[in-house]
Every structure is written in C-alpha cells, then in structure tokens.
N, CA and C of each residue as an Amber inpcrd file, in Angstrom:
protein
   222
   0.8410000  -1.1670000   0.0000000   0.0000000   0.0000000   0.0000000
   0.8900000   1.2350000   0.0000000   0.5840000   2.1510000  -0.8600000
   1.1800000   3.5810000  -0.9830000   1.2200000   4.5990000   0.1600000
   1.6810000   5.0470000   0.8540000   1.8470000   6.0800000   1.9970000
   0.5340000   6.8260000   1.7540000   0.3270000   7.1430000   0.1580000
  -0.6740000   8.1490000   0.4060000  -2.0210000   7.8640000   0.5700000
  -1.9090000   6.0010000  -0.0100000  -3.3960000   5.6510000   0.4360000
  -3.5730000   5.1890000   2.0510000  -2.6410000   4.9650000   2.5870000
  -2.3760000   4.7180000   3.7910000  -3.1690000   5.9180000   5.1270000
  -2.4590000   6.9670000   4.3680000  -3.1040000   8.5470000   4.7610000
  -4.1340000   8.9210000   4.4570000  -4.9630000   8.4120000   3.9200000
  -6.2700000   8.8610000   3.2310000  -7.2550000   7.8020000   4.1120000
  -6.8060000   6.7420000   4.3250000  -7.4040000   5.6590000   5.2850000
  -7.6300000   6.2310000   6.3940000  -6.1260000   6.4480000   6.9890000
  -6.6560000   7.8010000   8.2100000  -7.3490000   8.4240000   8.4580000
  -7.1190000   9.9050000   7.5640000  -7.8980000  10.4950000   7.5130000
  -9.4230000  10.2330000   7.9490000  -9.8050000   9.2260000   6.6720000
 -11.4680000   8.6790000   6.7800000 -11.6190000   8.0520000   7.9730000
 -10.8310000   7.7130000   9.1090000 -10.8010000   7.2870000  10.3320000
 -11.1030000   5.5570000   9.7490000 -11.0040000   5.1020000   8.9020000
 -10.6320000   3.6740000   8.6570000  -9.6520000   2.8750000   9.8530000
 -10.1150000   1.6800000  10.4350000  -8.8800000   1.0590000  10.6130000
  -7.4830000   0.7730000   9.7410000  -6.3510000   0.9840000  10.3280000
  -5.3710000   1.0960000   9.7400000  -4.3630000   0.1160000  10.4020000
  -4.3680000  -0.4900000  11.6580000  -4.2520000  -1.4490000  12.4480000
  -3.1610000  -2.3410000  11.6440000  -4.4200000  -3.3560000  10.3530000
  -3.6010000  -4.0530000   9.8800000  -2.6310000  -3.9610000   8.7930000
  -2.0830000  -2.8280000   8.9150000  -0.8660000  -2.1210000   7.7110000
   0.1740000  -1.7280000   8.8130000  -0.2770000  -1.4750000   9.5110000
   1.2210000  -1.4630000  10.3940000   1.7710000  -2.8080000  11.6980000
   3.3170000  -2.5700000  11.6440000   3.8060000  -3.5940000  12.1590000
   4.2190000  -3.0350000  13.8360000   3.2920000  -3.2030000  15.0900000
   3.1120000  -2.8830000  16.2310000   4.8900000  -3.2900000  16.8840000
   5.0630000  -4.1620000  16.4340000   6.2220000  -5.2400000  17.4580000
   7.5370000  -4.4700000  18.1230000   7.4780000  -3.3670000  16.9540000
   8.6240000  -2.4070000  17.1310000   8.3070000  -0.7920000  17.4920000
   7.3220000  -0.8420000  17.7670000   6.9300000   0.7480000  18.0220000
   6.9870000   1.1620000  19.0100000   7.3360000   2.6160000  19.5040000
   7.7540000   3.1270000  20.8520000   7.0930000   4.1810000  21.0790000
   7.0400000   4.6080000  22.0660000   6.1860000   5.6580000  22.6180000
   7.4600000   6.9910000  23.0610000   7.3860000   8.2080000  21.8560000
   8.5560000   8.9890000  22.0300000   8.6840000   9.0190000  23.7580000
   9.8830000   9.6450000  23.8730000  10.3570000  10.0900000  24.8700000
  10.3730000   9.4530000  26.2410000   9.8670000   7.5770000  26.1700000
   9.9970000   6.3750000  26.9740000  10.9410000   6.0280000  27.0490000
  11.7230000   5.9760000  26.4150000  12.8670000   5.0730000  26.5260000
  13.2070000   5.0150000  27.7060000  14.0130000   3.7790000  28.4360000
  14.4620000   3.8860000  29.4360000  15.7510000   3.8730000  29.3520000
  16.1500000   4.7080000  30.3620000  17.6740000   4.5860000  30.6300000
  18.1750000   4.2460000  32.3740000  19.0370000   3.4700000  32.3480000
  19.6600000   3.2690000  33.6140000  20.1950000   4.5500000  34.8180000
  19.5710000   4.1480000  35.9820000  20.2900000   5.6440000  36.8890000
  20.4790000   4.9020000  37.7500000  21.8740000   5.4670000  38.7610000
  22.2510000   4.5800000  39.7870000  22.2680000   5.7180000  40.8140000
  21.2660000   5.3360000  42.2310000  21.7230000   6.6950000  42.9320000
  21.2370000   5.7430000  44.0620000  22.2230000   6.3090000  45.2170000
  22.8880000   5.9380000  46.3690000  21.7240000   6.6660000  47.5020000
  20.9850000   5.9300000  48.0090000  20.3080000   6.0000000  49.3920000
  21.1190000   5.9510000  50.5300000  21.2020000   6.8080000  51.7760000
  21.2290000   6.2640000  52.9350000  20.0910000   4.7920000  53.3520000
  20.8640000   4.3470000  54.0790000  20.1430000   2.9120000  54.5090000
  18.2480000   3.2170000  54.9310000  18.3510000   4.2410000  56.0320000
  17.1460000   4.8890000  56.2780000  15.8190000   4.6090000  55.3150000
  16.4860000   5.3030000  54.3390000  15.4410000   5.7670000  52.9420000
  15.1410000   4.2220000  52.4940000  15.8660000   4.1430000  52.2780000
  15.9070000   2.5810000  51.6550000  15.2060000   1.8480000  52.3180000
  15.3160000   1.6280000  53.6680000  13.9130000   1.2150000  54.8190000
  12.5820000   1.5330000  54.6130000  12.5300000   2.7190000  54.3840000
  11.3160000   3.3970000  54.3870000  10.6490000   3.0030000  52.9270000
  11.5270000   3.1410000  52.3630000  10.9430000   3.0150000  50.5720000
  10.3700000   0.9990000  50.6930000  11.2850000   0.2820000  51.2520000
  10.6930000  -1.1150000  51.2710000   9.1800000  -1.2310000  52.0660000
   9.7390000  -0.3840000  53.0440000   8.0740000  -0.9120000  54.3640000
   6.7960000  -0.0720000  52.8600000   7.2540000   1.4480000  52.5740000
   6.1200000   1.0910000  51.9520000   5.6520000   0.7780000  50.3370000
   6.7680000   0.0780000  49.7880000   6.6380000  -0.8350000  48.7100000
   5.6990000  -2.0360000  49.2350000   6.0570000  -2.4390000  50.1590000
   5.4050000  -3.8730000  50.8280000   4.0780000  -3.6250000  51.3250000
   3.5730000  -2.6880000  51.5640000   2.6060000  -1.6350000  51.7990000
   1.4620000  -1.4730000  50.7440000   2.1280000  -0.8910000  49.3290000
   1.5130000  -1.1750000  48.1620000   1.6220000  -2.1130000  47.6140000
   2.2690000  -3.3670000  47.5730000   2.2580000  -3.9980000  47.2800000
   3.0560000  -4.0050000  45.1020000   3.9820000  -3.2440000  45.6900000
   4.7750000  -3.2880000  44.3930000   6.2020000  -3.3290000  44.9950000
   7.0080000  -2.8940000  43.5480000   8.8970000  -2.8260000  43.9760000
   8.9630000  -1.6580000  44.4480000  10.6430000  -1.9890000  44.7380000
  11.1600000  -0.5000000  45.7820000  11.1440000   0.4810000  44.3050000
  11.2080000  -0.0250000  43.2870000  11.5640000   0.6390000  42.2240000
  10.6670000   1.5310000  41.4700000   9.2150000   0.8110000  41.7440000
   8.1230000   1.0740000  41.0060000   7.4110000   2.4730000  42.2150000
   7.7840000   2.2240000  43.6920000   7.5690000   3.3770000  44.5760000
   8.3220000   5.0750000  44.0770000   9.6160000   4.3960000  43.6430000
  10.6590000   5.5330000  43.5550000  10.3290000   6.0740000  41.8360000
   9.9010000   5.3930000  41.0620000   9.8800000   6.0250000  40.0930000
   8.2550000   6.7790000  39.8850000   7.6340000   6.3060000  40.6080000
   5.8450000   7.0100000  40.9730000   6.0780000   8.3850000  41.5600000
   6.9860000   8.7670000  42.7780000   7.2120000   9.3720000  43.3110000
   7.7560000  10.5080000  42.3390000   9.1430000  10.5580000  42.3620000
   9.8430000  11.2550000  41.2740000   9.1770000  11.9510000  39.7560000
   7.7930000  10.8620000  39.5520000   7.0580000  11.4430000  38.2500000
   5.8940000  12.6640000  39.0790000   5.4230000  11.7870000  40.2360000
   4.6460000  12.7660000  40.9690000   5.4860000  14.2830000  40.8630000
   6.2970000  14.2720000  41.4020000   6.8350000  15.3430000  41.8530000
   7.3120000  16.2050000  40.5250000   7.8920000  15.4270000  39.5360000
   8.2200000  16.2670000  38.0220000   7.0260000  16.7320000  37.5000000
   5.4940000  16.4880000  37.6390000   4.4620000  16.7160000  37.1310000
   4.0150000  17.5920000  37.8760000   4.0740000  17.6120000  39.2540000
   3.8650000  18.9130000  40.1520000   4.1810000  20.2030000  39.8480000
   5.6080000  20.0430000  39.6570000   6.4310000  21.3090000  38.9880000
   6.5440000  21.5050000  37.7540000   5.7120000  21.9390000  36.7630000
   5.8100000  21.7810000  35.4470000   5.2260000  22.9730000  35.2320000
C-alpha cells in the first residue's frame, strides 16, 4: 500500500491497524535509561516498608514518586 493511500485511510478514520507492524513501536520520549543513585540505609527502609505496603517494587515506589513530583512542577 502507498503512503498516500495509507493517509487517506486515516484520515477517513478507517482502521489502519492491519498495515502497520506494532512489534517495534515506541512511545517517544519512553525510553528507558539506567540511573544509579545511592540512598542512605534509612530511605531505603522506608521506601521497602512502603513498597510492601503497596504492594509493588522499591523501584516502582521511587519512580511514581519522582514522576509525581516532576508533574507537580511543570
């Protein structure tokens, strides 16, 4: 199929679903990248009791948090 009939499908709000290949597609500005940052022991306590609390990772607390707070200040 031609790009431009592709775009015209759009447009008409047609499904377009099965012309594209999902397996590889990204959501800009997701990517992840690795960060390594050093807690006092304390924090690190606190972040487990209430990971275990919600019932997720220490990881998934700290990165909720940090988005909270970047979305606060915007």
């Amino acid at each position: 199929m031609k790009a431009k009939d592709l775009d015209k499908k759009f447009d008409n709000e047609e499904d377009i679903l099965e012309y594209l290949d999902l397996s590889k597609a990204k959501k800009p500005g997701f990517d992840t990248k690795r960060v390594s940052v050093d807690f006092p022991s304390w924090m690190v306590q606190r972040l487990d009791k209430e990971a275990i609390r919600l019932g997720v990772t220490r990881q998934s607390v700290i990165k909720f948090w940090i988005s909270e707070m970047l979305k606060n200040n915007e």
